[in-house]
Phi, psi and omega in degrees: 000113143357077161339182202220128194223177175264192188178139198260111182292342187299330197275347180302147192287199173253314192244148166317302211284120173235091132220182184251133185240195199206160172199119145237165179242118207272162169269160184315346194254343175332115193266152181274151219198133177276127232301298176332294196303290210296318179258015174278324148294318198231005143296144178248125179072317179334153178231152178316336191278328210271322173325286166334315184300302186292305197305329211282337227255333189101041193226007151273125155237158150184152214052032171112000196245150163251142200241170180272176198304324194283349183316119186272145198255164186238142166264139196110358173287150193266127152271119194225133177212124191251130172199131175301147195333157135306154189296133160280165168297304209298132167298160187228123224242114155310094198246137199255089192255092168326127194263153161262046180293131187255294186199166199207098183244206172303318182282308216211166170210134221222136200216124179272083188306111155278181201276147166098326177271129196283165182261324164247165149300132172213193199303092202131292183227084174267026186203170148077008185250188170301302189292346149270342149323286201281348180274353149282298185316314172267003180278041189249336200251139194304345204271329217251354179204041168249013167073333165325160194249355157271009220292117177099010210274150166215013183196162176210181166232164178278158197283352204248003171265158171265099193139197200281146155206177203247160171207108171316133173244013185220172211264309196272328168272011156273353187251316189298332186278340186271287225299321199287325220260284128044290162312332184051055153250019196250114184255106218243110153238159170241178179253138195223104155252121178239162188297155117135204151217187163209172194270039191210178196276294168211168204214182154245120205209126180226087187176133216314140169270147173190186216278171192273097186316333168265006167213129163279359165255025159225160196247151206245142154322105188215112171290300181308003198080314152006322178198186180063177186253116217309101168239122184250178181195119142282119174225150174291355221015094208249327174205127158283134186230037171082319176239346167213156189244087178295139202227155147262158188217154182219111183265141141249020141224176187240062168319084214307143168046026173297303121022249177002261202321310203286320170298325195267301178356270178328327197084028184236071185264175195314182175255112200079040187253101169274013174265356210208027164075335166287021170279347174273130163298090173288326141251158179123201153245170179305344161326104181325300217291307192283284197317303165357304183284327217258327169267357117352300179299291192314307191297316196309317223242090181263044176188164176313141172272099182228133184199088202291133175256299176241162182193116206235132176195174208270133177307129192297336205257315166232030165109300186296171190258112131284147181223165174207151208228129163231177153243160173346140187264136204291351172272327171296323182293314203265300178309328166291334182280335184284266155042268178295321145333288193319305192317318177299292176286348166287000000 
């Protein structure tokens, strides 16, 4: 079993999703110039081959088209580009860590993440995470023995969430899974067991994130827009147990810690979610007997009950639609079954 490890949160990104998107308007005086050489320049760390690569993938456009690497750029043409993070310096040390693979061809590889495991190395946890693990797992493959500290990555989940993710094994299905994710044709849900119920079936939750200006390890709502970056959640009603809900959810974006933030927003946050007050009996009653049962759940499930269930997008290589499913993870599974029990007898 995957130890349980900290992560220094001050280092979290804005977004879930790791690519970069880019945009230019060249200027008038501009000699034609081939489009690799021209964002090869103006990417920072980027390399010719990883352009190319992005060009092979369909992820250059210009002026609305998408073009190949050799393409001479002109002036006044507009450039627009999705590309996965650029390479960090720090090596990434291979560890022969057991993986959950759902499914694995040439292009890609698909992996059921357990709760404790962080997904990249950072400030904190440079070993012991998903990415060494698969860079043990990929080390025959050039993108997998370049020392990135992300390499094939185009999403990630928290480490104390559960479930599925895609992980690239070629340079051209990392920029086609960035561009798919870029777009939001990439089709995501998770499982949520949350405080409270509700009176309505299913929802919408719309409102931009960003980091909480008075604590920096939590990220904050802002409806009006005022800060953060634009985030929806779709959610489901999927079963009630009176004091807690279980919901589905559906992003159309990949916020850090969105799911999180937008519930607790709302006055529904996760259940054990201590970064986000849901580690509280929030609902219920005043009874020992009920806090009893309620920490009893809190000791099975010792993280948000959060869980990418599913996850579907278009194959890099031909096209086709994927989908891929896991189930509940057993600590989540035996507190939603407390859950339900409870629900019956009350």
């Amino acid at each position: 079993m995957q130890k349980w490890m900290t992560t220094d949160e001050n280092e979290l990104p804005e977004t879930n999703e790791l690519y970069e998107s880019y945009h230019w308007t060249v200027d008038r005086g501009q000699a034609l110039t081939r489009i690799d050489k021209f964002l090869t320049a103006r990417v920072e760390n980027a390399t010719r081959t990883k352009v190319q690569a992005a060009a092979d993938a369909g992820c250059i456009l210009v002026n609305g088209t998408a073009v190949k690497s050799s393409y001479k750029v002109k002036p006044l043409d507009e450039i627009s580009v999705v590309m996965a993070h650029p390479p960090r310096d720090t090596t990434v040390i291979p560890q022969d860590i057991p993986l959950d693979i759902v499914y694995e061809d040439e292009h890609l590889i698909v992996v059921n993440k357990e709760a404790g495991m962080v997904v990249h190395p950072a400030h904190g946890n440079y070993t012991d995470t998903l990415v060494n693990a698969l860079t043990y797992h990929l080390r025959n493959l050039p993108l997998f023995q370049s020392g990135e500290m992300r390499p094939g990555l185009v999403h990630r989940i928290d480490k104390d969430t559960s479930g599925i993710l895609v992980v690239a094994k070629t340079e051209k299905a990392l920029n086609h899974l960035a561009s798919q994710f870029f777009e939001h044709s990439i089709d995501r849900r998770y499982l949520a067991l949350v405080w409270g119920d509700f009176a309505e079936d299913s929802g919408t939750i719309d409102g931009n994130i960003g980091r909480n200006p008075r604590d920096r390890m939590q990220m904050w709502v802002f409806p009006d827009g005022s800060d953060g970056k634009p985030a929806i959640t779709h959610y489901q009603v999927v079963e009630r147990f009176g004091y807690v809900t279980m919901v589905e959810c559906r992003l159309e974006t990949g916020r850090t810690h969105q799911i999180r933030a937008h519930f607790r927003h709302i006055g529904h946050p996760l259940f054990n979610d201590c970064r986000y007050g849901g580690d509280q009996i929030l609902r219920g009653t005043t009874f020992t007997k009920y806090k009893q049962f309620v920490n009893n759940c809190f000791a099975i499930l010792p993280r948000q009950a959060l869980h990418a269930r599913s996850l579907a997008f278009d194959h890099p290589a031909n096209g086709k639609r994927m989908l891929f499913e896991t189930q509940l993870p057993e600590d989540m599974a035996q507190a939603i079954e407390k859950w339900r029990k409870y629900a019956v007898q009350a």
